[in-house]
C-alpha positions in Angstrom: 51.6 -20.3 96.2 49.1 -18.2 98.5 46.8 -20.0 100.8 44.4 -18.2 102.9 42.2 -20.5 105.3 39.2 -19.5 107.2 40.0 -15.8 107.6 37.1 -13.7 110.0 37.3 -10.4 110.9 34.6 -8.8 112.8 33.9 -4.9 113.8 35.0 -4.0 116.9 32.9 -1.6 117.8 29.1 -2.9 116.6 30.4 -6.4 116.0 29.7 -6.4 112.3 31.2 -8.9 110.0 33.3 -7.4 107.8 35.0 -11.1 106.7 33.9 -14.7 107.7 35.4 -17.6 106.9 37.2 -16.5 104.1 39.4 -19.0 101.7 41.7 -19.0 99.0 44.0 -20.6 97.1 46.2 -19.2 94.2 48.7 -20.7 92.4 52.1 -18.7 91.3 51.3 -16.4 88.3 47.3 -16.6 88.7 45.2 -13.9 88.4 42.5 -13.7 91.0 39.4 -11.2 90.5 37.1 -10.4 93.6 34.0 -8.9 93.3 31.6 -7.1 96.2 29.9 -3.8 96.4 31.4 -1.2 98.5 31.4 -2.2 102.4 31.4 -5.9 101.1 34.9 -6.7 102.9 37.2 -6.6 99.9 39.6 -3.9 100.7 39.9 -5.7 104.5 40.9 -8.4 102.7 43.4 -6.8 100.8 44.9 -5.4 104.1 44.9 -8.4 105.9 47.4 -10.0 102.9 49.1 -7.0 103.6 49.6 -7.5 106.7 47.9 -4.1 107.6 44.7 -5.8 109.9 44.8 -8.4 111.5 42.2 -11.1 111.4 40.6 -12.4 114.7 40.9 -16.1 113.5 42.5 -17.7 110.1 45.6 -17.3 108.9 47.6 -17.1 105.2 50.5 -18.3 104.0 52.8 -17.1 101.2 55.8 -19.2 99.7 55.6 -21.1 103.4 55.7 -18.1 105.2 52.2 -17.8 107.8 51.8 -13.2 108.2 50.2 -13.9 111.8 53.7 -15.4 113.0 56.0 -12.5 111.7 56.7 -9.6 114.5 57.1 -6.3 112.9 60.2 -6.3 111.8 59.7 -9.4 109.7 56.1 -8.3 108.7 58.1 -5.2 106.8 60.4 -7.6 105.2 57.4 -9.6 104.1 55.8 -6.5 102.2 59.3 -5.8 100.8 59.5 -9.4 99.4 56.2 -10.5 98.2 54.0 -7.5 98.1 53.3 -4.4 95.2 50.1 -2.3 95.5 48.2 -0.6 93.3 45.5 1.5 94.3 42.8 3.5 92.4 44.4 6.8 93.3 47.6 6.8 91.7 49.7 8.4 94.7 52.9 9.6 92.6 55.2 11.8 94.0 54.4 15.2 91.8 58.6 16.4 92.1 59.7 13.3 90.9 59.6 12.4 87.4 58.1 9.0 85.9 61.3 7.1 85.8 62.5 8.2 89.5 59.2 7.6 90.4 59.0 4.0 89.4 62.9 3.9 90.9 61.5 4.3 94.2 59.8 0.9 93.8 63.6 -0.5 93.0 65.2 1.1 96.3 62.9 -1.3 98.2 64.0 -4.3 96.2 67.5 -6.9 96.4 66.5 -8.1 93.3 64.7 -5.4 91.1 63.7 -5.6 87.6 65.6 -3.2 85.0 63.7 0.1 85.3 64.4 1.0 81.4 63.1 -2.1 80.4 60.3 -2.2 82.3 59.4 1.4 81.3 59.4 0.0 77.6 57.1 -2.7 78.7 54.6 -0.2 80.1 55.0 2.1 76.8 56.5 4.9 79.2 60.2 4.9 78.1 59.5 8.4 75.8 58.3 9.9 78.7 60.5 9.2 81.7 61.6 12.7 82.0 58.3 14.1 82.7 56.3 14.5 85.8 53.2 13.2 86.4 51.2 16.3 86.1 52.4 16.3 82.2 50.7 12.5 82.0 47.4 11.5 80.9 45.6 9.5 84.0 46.2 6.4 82.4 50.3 7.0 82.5 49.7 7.8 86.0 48.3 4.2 86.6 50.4 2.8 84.3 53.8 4.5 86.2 51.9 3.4 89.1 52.1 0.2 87.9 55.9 0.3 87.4 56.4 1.4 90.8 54.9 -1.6 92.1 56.0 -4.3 89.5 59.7 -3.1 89.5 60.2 -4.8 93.1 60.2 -7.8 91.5 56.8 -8.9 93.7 55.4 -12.1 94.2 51.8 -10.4 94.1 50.0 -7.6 93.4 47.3 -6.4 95.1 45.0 -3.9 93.2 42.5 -1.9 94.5 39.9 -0.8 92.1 43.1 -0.1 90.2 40.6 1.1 87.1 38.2 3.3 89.3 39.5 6.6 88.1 40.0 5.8 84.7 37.7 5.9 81.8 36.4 2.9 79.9 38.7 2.6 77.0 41.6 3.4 79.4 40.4 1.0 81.8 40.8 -1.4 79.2 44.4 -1.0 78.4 45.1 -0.9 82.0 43.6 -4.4 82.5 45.3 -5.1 79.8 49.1 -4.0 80.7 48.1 -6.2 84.4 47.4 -9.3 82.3 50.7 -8.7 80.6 53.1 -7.9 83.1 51.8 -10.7 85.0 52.5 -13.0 81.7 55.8 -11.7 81.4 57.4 -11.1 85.1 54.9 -14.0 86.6 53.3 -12.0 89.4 50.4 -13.2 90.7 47.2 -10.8 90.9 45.1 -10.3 93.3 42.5 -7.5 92.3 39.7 -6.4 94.2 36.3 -4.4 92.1 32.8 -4.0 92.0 33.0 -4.3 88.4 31.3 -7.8 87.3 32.6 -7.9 83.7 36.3 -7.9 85.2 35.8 -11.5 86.1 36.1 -12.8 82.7 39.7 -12.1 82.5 40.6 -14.3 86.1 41.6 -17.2 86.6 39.8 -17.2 89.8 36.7 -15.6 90.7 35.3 -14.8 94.2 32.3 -13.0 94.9 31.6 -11.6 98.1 28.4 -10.3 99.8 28.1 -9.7 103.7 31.5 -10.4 104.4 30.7 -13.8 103.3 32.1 -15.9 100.2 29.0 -16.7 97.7 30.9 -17.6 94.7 34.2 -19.0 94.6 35.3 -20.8 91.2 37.6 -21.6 88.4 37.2 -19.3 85.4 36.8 -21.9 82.4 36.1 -19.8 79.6 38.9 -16.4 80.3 38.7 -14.1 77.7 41.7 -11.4 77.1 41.2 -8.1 78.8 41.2 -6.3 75.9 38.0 -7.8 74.6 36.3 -6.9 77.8 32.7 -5.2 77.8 30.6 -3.5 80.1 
């Protein structure tokens, strides 16, 4: 479980609020959508689970673990344990190829998934001898994927993780998130300015200002692959 209470975060410099009063809860294996245009707070937020910023009040706990009491060293553990990013940029090493890429995801784990099998889960087993600049975009994203699911993470925290990608691509992207969290029981944490996204939570936050303006339980999720927008 993942509780953040009361996180605020404010500029330092012109004392903007860039998060107030934040608060979440998700359950093991949910999927969590937040919505905000650009500037609305929703990377921050991201970071702060990370780990990256620090908050000036609130706090979030993971598995019973609170970040703001972890020194550095523990804080790196932390990231280790729980955490797999995905960002919109796919940030592949170009001289390694897809399977050694996603192996470098493993290294960081004591308990990583099998990489063949989770290769064949992302539909990247035929080519894990290439190199990313042989791949389509969405094989990048998808090795991306891989990379950060084959730690074995608690959560995943995606950033924009369709951004790059065309619609129909998009799609099966959203897709292979809903089922790797189905089948390794990640929770998902995704961050978008895309509305249509929040059909496929099980959470939905919508932020504006920094500020929380809608924070619910999705009652009616539809599968990703029957997503429009």
């Amino acid at each position: 479980m993942m509780q953040i209470k009361k996180l605020t975060l404010t500029h330092k410099k012109d004392l903007r609020v860039i998060l107030e009063d934040f608060q979440l809860v998700l359950n093991d294996g949910d999927k969590a959508v937040i919505i905000g245009e650009e500037g609305n707070g929703k990377s921050t937020l991201l970071n702060i689970i990370g780990g990256i910023e620090t908050p000036d009040s609130g706090k979030i706990t993971i598995h019973g673990e609170t970040i703001g009491e972890m020194n550095e060293k523990n804080l790196t553990l932390y990231r280790r344990k729980h955490l797999g990013y995905i960002f919109q940029m796919y940030n592949l090493i170009p001289n390694l190829n897809i399977k050694e890429n996603v192996e470098v995801g493993a290294y960081l784990s004591d308990n990583p998934l099998d990489v063949d099998d989770l290769l064949k889960t992302l539909g990247l087993y035929e080519h894990r001898h290439k190199l990313p600049n042989q791949l389509s975009g969405g094989q990048q994203q998808r090795t991306a994927i891989g990379r950060a699911v084959v730690k074995n993470p608690d959560i995943l925290l995606c950033d924009e993780p369709t951004g790059a990608l065309d619609y129909h691509t998009s799609k099966e992207i959203l897709k292979l998130l809903e089922d790797v969290s189905r089948k390794y029981g990640n929770t998902v944490v995704m961050v978008t300015h895309n509305d249509a996204l929040q059909n496929m939570a099980d959470r939905v936050v919508k932020l504006r200002d920094g500020k929380i303006r809608k924070n619910f339980v999705n009652e009616t999720k539809i599968p990703a692959a029957e997503l429009e927008w």
